[in-house]
C-alpha positions as CSV (number, residue, x, y, z in Angstrom):
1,X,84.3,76.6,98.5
2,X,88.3,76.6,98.8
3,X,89.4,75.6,102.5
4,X,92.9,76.7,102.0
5,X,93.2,79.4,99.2
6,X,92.5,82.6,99.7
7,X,92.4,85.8,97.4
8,X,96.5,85.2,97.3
9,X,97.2,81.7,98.0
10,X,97.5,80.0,101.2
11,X,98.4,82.7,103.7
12,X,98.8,81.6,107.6
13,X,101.6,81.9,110.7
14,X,104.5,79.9,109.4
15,X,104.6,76.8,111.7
16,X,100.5,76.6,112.2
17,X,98.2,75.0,110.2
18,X,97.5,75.1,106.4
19,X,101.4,76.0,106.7
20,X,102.8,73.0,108.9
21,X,105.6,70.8,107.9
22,X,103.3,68.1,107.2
23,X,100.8,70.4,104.8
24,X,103.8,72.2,103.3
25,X,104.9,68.7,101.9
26,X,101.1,67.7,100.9
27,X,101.4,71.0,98.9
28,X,104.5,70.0,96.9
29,X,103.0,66.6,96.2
30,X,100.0,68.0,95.2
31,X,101.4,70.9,92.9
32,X,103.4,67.6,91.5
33,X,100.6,65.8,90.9
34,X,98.3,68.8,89.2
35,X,101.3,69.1,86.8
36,X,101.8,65.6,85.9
37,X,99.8,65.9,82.7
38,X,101.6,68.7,81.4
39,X,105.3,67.0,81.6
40,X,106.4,63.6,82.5
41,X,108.8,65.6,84.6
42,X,107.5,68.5,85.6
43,X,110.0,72.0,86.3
44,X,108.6,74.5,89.1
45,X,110.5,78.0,89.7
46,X,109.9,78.9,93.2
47,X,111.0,82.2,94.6
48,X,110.7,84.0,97.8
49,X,110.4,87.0,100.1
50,X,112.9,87.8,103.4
51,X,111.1,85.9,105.9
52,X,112.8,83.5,108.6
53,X,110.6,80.6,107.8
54,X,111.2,81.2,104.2
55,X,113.7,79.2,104.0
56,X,112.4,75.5,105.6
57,X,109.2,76.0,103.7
58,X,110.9,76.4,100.1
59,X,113.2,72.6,101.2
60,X,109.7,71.1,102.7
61,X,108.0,72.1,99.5
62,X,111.0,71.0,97.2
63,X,110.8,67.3,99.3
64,X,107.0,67.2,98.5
65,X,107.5,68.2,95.0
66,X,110.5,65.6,94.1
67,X,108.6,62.8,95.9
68,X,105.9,63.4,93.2
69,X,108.5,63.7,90.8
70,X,108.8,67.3,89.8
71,X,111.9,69.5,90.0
72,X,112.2,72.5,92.0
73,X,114.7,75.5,91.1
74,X,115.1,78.0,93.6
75,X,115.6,82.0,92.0
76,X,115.9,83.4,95.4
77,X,114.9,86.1,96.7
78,X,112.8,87.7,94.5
79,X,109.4,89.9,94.2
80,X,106.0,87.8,93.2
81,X,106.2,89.7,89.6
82,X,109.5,88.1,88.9
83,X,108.7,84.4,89.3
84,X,106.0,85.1,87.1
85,X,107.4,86.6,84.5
86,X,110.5,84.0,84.4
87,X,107.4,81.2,84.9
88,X,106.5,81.8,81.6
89,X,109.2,83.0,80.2
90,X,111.4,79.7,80.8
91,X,108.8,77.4,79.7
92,X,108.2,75.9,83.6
93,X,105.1,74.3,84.4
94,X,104.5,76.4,87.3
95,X,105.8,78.9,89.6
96,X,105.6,79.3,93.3
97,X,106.1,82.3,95.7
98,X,106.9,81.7,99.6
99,X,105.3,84.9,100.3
100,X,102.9,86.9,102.9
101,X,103.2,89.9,100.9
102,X,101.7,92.6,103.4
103,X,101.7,90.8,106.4
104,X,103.7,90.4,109.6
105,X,107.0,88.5,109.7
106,X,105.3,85.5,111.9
107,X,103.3,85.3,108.5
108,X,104.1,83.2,105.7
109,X,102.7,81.8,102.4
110,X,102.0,80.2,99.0
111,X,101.3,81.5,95.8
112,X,100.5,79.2,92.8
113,X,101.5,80.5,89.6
114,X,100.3,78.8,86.1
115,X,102.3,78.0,83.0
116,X,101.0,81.4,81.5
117,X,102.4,83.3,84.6
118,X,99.3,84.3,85.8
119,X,97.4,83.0,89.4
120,X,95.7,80.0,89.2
121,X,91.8,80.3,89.2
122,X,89.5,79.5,92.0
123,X,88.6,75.7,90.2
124,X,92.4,75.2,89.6
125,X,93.3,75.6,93.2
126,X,89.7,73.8,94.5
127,X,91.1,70.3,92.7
128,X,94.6,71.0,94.2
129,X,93.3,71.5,97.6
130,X,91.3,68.3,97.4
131,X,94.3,66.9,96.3
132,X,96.5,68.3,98.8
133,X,93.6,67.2,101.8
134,X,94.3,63.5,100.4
135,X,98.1,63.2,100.5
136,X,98.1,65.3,104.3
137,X,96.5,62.5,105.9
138,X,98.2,58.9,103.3
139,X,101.6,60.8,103.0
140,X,104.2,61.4,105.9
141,X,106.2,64.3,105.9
142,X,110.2,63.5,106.3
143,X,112.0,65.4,108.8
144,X,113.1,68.8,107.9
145,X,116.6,68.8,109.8
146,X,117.1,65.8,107.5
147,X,116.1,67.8,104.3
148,X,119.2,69.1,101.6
149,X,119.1,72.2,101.7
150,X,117.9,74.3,98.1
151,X,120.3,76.1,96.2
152,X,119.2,79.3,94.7
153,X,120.3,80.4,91.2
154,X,121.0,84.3,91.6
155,X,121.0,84.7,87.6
156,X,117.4,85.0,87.6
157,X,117.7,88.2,89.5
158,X,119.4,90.1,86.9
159,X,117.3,88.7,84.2
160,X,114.2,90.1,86.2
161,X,116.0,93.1,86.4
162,X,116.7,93.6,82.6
163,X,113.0,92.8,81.8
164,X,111.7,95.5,84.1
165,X,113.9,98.1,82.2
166,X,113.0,96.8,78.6
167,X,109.6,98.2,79.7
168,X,110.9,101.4,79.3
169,X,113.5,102.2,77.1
170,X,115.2,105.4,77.2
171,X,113.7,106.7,81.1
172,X,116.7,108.2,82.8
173,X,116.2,110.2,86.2
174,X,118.3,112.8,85.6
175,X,118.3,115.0,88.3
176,X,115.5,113.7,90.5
177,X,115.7,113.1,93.4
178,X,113.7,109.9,94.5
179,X,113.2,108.4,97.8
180,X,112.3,104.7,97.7
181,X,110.9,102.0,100.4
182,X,111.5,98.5,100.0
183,X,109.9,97.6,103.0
184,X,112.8,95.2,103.7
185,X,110.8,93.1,101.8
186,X,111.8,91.0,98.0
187,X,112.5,94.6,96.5
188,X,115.7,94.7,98.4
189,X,117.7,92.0,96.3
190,X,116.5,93.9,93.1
191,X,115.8,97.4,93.4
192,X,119.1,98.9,94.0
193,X,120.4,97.4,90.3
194,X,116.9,98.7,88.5
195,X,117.8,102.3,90.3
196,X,121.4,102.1,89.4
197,X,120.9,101.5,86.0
198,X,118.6,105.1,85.8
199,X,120.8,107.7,87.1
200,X,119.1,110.1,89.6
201,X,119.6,110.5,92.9
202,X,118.1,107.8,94.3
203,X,117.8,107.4,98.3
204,X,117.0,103.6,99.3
205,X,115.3,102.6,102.0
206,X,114.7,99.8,104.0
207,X,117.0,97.2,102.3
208,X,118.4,95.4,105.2
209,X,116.0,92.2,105.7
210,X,116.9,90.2,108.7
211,X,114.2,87.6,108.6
212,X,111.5,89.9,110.9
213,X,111.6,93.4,109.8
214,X,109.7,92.9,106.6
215,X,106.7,95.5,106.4
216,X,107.9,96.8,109.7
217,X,106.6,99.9,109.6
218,X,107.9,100.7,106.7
219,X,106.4,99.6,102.9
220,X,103.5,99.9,101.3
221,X,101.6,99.3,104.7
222,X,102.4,102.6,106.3
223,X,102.8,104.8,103.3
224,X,103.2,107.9,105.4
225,X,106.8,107.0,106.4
226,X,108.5,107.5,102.7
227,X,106.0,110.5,102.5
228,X,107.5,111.8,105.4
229,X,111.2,111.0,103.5
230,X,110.1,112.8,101.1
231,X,109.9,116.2,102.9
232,X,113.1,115.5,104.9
233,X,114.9,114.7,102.1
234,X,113.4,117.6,100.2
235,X,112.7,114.5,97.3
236,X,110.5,114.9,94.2
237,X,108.8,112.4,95.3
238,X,108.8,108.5,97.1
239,X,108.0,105.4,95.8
240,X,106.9,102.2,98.6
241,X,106.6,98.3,98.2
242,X,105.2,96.4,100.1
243,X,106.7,92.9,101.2
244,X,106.6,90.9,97.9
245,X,106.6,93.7,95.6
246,X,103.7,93.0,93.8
247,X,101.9,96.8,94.9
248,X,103.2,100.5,95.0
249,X,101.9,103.5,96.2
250,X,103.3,106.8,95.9
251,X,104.2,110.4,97.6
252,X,104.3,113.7,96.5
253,X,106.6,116.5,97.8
254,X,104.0,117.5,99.9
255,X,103.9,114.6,102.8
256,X,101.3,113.7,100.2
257,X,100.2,110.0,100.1
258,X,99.3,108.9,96.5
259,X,97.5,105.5,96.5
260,X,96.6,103.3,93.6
261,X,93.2,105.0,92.4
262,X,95.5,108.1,91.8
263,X,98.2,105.9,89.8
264,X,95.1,104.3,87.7
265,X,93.9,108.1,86.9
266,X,97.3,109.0,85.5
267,X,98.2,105.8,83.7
268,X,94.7,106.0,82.0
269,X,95.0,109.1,80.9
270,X,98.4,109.1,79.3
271,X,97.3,105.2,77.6
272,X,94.3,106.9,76.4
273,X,96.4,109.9,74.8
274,X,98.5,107.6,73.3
275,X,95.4,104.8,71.7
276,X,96.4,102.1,74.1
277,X,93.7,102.6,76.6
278,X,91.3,99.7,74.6
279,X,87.6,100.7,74.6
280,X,88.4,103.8,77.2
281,X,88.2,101.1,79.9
282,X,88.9,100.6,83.6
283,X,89.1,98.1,85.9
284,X,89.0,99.2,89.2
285,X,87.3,97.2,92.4
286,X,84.5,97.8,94.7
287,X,86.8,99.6,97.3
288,X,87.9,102.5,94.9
289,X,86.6,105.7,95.6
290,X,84.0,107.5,93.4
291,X,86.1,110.6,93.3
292,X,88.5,108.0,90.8
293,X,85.1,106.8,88.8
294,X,84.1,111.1,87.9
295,X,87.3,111.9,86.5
296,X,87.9,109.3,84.5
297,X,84.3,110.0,83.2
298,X,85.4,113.8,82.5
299,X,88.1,112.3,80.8
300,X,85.5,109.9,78.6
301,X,87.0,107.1,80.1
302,X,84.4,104.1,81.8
303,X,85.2,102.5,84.9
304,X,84.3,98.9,85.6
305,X,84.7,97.2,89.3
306,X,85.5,94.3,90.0
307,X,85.8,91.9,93.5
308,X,88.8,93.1,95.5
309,X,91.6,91.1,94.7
310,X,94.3,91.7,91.3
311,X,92.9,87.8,89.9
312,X,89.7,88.8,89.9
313,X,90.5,92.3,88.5
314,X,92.4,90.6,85.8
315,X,89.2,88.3,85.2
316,X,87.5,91.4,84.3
317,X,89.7,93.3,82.5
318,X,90.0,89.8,79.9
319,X,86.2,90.0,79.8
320,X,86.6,93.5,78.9
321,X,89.1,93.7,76.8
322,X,90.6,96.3,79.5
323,X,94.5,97.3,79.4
324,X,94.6,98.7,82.6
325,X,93.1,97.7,85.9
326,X,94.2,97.4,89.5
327,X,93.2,98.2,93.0
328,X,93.0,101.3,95.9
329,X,96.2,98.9,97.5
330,X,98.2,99.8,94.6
331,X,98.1,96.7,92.5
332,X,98.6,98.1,89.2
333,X,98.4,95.9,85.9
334,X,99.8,96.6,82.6
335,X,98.2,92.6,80.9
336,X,100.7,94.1,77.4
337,X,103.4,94.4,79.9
338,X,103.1,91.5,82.6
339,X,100.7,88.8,83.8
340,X,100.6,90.0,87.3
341,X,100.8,93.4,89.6
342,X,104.2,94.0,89.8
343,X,105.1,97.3,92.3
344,X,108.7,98.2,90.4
345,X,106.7,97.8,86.9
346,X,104.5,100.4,88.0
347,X,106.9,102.9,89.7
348,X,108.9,102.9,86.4
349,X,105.5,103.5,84.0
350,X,104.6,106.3,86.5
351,X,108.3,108.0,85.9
352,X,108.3,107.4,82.4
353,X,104.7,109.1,82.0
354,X,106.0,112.0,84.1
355,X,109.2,112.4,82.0
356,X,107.6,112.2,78.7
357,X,104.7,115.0,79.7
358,X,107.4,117.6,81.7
359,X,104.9,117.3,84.8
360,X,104.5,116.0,88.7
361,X,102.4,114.2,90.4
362,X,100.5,116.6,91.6
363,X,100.0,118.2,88.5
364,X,98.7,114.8,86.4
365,X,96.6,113.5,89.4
366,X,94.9,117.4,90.5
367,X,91.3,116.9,89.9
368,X,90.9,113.6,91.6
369,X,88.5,114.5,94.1
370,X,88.7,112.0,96.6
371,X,85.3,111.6,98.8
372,X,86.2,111.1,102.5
373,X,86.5,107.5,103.0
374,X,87.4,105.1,105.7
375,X,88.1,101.4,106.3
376,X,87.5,99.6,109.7
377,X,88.6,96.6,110.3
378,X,87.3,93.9,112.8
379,X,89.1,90.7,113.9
380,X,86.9,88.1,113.7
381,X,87.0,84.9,115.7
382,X,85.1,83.6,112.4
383,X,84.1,84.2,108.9
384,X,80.4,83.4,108.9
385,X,77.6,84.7,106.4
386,X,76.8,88.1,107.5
387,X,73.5,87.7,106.4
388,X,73.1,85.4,109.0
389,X,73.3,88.3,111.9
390,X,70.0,90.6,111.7
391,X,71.7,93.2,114.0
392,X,74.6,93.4,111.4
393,X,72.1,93.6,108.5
394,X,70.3,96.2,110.4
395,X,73.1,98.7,110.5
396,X,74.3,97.9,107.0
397,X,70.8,98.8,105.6
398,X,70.2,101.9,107.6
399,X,73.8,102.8,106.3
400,X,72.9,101.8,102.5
401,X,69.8,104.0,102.8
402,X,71.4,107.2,104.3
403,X,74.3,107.3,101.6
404,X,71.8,106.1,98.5
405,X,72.5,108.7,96.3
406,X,75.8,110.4,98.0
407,X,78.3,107.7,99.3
408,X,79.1,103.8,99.8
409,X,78.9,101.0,102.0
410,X,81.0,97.8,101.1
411,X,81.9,95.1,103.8
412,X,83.3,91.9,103.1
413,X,85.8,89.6,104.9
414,X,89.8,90.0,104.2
415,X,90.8,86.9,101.5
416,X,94.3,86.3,103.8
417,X,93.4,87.3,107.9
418,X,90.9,86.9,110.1
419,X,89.0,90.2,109.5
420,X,85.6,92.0,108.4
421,X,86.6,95.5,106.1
422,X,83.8,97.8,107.2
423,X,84.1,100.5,103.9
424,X,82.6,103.4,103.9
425,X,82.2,106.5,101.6
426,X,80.3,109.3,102.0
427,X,80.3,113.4,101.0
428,X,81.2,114.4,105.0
429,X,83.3,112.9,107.6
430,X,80.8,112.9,110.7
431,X,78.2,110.4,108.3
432,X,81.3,108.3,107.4
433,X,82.4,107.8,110.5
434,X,79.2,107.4,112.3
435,X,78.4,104.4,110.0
436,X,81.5,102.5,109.8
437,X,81.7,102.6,113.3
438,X,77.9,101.5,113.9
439,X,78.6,98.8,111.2
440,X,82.2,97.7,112.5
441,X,79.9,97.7,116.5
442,X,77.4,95.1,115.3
443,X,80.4,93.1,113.7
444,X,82.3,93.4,116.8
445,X,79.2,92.3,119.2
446,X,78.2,89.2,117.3
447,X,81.6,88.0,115.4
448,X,84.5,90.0,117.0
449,X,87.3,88.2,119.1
């Protein structure tokens, strides 16, 4: 079982334990190591989001990495998507992200990115973290004030840039009139060039990172703030991103919040009318909503759920032979496009499908009828076996029993903070509410903080 890893890397406040100076540095000579038999010297791309403690984790990581004798090269600021894209592209070994995606600017983290460009499975990272465990205790970090600093290569931003709008040739906005969020997140050093390049009227928003107002209420993470843009603004419609750009969710004119279940509807149905929708497959996860799972059956179209989390989504979809997959979060993927969710990616598929077809959002997404459905979350002081707790078992059961034939019940631990997700789906409000709250109770008693 991985110590460090999570669903998305190593994910902790910046400063504290797994991401300390002297871990950061075990990391580097770790990822050096892992690499060693691919290159005698091996090349890592690393990029990064707006954080403050970005910045001395990419040179701790760069002086763990050369002390194993790999390179680091440094493309900036950029969203997860682009390092790995350019990963693969540029023939590196491996790409990193400094990165806490959704999370609070205390935050920080690290992605691992393979060869391919796509996340490193679960065995992958298990031998780096034993690897990582053995040089944190036999190798001593240097000091960081004493560290060069890394220089970052801004060419890799446009190159990002003119991938994203090879993926679809010929979209121009027009006349629309488009608010967008960038949650003062990665987005910000790229999004204003993709936008220019389209024409429209484009309103951008939240592009002034200052090292602690990344995904402050703004983003992805509080969706009804560009919804609410939209109405102001009288816009056609918003687009939000969340910290690292790797997720996107949507709003219509209507102070209308479109989340990712809605954007998998309408991609599937226009891949489907146009025979790229392989074996009328779906790859959703165990928190989308069962209002997605019926109309993609009117349509003919099965739906196959996976774990929550876009590398175990993308497991599936290989399994599957799936083109499209992604999660309620808005981690959309497009494998004949890109290795891994990329937020921008998706918000120019979605305009593209709504300029070719003449229609809105509202219009392509109109039968989705979502059952009422609520997350809870609990902080836990500890992520024990649930099964372990008969009062929590108790509660899930008489849940599971009410909502057999007419709702859901799906609880599992967050993959990057210390938190239960109580899910719960059912036909009314009062039974959804009154079992994600009994559920979240027991949690609370025996685990809660």
């Amino acid at each position: 079982m991985r110590k460090l890893f999570g669903t998305d890397g190593i994910r902790a406040v910046a400063g504290d334990p797994p991401l300390d100076e002297q871990t950061v540095y075990a990391v580097g000579l770790a990822l050096a190591h892992s690499l060693r038999p691919l290159a005698l010297a091996p090349r890592v791309l690393a990029g990064r989001d707006t954080r403050a403690s970005s910045g001395w984790i990419l040179n701790m990581l760069a002086a763990g990495l050369r002390a194993g004798g790999a390179e680091l090269v440094s493309a900036g600021v950029l969203p997860t998507p682009a390092v790995a894209y350019l990963t693969r592209r540029d023939g590196f070994q491996a790409g990193v992200v400094i990165s806490a995606s959704h999370n609070p600017w205390q935050d920080n983290g690290i992605k691992l990115f393979g060869s391919d460009g796509c996340k490193l499975p679960d065995e992958v990272e298990l031998g780096i973290e034993e690897i990582i465990f053995r040089h944190a205790t036999a190798a001593a970090a240097p000091a960081l004030d004493a560290l060069p600093q890394v220089t970052d290569e801004p060419h890799y931003a446009a190159e990002y840039v003119a991938f994203l709008l090879s993926l679809v040739p010929g979209l121009q906005l027009g006349n629309r009139r488009i608010v967008v969020d960038c949650a003062n997140g990665a987005a910000a050093a790229v999004a204003p060039a993709v936008f220019d390049a389209l024409g429209g009227e484009v309103m951008l928003r939240h592009t002034a990172p200052n090292g602690r107002n990344i995904n402050d209420h703004c983003g992805a993470l509080h969706p009804q703030v560009v919804a609410a843009a939209v109405v102001d603004e009288g816009a056609e419609m918003g687009i939000t991103l969340d910290g690292d750009a790797d997720r996107c969710l949507l709003a219509g004119r209507n102070n209308h919040v479109i989340n990712g279940d809605a954007i998998l509807l309408l991609c599937a149905r226009d891949m489907q009318a146009r025979g790229l929708l392989t074996g009328n497959c779906v790859v959703a996860t165990t928190m989308s909503n069962m209002g997605l799972e019926a109309a993609l059956r009117r349509s003919g179209i099965r739906m196959e759920r996976a774990a929550v989390g876009d590398r175990y989504v993308l497991e599936l979809m290989r399994r599957t032979d799936a083109a499209l997959g992604g999660e309620q979060s808005g981690h959309i993927l497009f494998p004949h496009l890109a290795t891994t969710g990329d937020g921008l990616l998706t918000a120019l598929v979605v305009l593209d499908v709504l300029a070719r077809q003449g229609k809105s959002l509202e219009e392509l997404t109109a039968d989705l009828k979502v059952y009422p459905q609520t997350i809870v979350n609990v902080k836990v002081r500890e992520k024990l076996p649930l099964e372990g707790f008969p009062a929590i078992q108790a509660a899930i059961a008489e849940a599971e029993t009410a909502l057999r034939e007419s709702g859901r019940v799906v609880i599992r631990y967050s993959g990057t903070e210390a938190l239960a997700r109580v899910m719960i789906e059912a036909e009314d409000e009062a039974t959804m509410r009154h079992h994600a709250e009994a559920i979240a109770a027991a949690i609370r008693k025996e685990l809660g903080i």
